[in-house]
N, CA, C and O atoms as a DFTB+ gen file, in Angstrom:
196 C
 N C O
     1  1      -2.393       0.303     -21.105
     2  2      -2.336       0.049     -19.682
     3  2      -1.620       1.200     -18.969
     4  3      -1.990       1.721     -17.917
     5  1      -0.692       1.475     -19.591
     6  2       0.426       2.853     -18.902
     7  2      -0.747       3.992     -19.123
     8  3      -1.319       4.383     -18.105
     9  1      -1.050       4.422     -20.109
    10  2      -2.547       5.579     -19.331
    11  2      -3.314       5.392     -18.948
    12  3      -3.961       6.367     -18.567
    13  1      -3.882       4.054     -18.726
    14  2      -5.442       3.926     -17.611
    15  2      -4.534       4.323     -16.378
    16  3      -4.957       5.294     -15.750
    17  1      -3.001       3.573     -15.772
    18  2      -2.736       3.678     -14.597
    19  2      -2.318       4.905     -14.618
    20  3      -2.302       5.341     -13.467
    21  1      -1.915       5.794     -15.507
    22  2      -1.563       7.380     -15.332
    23  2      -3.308       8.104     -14.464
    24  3      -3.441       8.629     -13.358
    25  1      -4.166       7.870     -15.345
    26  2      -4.893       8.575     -15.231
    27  2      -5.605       8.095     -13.660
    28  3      -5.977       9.027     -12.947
    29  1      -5.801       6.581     -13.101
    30  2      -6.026       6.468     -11.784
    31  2      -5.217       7.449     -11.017
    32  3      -5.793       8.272     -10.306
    33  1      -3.490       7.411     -11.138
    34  2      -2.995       8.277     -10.311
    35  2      -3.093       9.734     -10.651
    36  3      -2.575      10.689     -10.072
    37  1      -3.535       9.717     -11.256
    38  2      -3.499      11.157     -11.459
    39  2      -5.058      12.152     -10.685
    40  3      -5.067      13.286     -10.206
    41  1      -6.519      10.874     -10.888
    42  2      -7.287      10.896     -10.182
    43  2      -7.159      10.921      -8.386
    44  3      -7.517      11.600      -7.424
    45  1      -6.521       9.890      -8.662
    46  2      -6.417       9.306      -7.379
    47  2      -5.330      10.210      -6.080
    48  3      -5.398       9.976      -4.874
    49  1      -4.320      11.311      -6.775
    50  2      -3.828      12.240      -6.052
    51  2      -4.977      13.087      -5.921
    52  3      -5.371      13.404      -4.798
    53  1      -5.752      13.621      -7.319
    54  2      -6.700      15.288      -6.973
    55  2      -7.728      15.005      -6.000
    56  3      -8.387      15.908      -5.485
    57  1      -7.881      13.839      -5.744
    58  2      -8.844      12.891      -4.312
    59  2      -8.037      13.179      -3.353
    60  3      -8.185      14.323      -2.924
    61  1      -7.357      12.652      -2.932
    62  2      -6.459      13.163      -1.473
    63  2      -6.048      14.650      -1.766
    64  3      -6.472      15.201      -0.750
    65  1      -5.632      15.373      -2.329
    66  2      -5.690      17.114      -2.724
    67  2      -6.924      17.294      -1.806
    68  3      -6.777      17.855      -0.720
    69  1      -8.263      16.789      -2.246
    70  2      -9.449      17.381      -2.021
    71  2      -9.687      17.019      -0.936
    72  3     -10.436      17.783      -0.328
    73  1      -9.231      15.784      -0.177
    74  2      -9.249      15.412       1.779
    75  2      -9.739      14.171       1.656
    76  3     -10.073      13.579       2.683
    77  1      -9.871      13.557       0.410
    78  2     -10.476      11.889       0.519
    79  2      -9.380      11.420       1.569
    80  3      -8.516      12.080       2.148
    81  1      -9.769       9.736       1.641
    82  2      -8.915       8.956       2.601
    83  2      -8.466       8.359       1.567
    84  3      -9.117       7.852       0.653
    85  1      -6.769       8.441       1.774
    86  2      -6.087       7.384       0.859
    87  2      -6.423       6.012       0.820
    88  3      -6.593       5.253      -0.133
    89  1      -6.492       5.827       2.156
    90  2      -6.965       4.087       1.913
    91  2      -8.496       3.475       1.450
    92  3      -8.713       2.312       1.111
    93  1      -9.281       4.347       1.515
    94  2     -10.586       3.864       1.029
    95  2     -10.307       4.236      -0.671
    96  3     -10.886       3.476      -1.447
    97  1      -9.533       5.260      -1.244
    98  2      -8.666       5.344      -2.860
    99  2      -8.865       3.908      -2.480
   100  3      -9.848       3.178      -2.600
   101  1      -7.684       3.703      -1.997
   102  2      -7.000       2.251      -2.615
   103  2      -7.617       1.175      -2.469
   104  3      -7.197       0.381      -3.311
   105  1      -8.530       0.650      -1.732
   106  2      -9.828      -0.026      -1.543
   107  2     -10.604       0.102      -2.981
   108  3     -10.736      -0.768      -3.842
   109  1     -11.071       1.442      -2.975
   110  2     -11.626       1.334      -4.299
   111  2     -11.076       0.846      -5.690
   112  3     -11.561       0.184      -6.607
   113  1      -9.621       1.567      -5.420
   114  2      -9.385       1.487      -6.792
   115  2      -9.565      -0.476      -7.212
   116  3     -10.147      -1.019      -8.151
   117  1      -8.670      -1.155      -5.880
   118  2      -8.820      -2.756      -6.296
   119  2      -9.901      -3.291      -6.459
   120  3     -10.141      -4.095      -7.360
   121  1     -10.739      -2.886      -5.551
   122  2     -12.372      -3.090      -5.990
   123  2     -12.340      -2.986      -7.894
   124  3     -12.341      -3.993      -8.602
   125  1     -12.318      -1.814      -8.336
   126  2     -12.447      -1.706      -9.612
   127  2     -11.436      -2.709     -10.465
   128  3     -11.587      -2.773     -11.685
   129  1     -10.667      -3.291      -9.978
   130  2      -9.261      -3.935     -10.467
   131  2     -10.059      -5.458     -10.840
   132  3     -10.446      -5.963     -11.894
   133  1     -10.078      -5.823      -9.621
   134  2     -11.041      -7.006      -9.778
   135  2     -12.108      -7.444     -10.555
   136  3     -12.220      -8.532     -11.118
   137  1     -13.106      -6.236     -10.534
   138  2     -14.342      -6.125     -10.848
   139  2     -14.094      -6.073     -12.859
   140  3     -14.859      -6.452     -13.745
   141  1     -12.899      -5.525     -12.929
   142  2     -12.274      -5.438     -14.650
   143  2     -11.891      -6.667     -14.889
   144  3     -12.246      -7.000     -16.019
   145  1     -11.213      -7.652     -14.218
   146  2     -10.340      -8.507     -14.224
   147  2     -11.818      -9.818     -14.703
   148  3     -12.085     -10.448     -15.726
   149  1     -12.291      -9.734     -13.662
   150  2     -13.892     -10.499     -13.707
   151  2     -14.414     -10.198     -15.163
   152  3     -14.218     -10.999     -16.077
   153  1     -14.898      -9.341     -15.290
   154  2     -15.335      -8.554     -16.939
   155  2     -14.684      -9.310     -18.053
   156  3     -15.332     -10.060     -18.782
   157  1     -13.351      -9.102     -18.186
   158  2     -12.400      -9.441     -18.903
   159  2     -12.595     -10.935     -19.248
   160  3     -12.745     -11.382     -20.386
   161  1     -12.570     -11.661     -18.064
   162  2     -12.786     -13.099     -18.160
   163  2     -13.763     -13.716     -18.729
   164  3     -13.683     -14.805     -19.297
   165  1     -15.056     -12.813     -18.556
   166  2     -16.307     -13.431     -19.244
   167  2     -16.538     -13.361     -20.678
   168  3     -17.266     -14.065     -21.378
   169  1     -15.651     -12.210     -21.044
   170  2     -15.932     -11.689     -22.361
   171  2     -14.336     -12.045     -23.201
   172  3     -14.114     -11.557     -24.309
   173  1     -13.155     -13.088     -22.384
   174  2     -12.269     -13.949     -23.350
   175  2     -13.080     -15.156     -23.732
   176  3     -14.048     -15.784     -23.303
   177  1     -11.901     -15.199     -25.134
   178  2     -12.033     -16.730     -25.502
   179  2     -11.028     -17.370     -25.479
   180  3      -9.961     -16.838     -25.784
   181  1     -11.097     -18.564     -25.144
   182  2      -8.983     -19.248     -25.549
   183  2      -9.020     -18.949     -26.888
   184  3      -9.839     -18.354     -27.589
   185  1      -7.963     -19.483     -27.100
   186  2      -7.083     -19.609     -28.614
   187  2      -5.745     -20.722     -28.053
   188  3      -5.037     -20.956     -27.074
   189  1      -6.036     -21.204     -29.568
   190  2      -4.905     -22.139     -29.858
   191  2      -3.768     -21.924     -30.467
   192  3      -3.851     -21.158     -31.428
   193  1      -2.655     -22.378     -30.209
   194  2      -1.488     -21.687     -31.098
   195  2      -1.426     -22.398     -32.619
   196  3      -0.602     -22.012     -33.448
């Protein structure tokens, strides 16, 4: 988890470097947050202790 979020920010500065809009970044990035989060869910299973 600590290098996927390295590497968003690390993306996500050379984007504003280059003149993107920070806030459509950050739009996107939760877009993608969600859209993983969703993913994730379909493809768990419970477990029992």
């Amino acid at each position: 988890a600590t290098l996927l979020a390295q590497a968003i920010i690390r993306e996500g500065l050379k984007n504003v470097a280059a003149g993107a809009n920070p806030m459509a970044i950050k739009k996107g990035i939760l877009q993608a947050v969600d859209a993983a989060v969703e993913s994730l869910k379909k493809i768990s299973k419970p477990i029992t202790g």
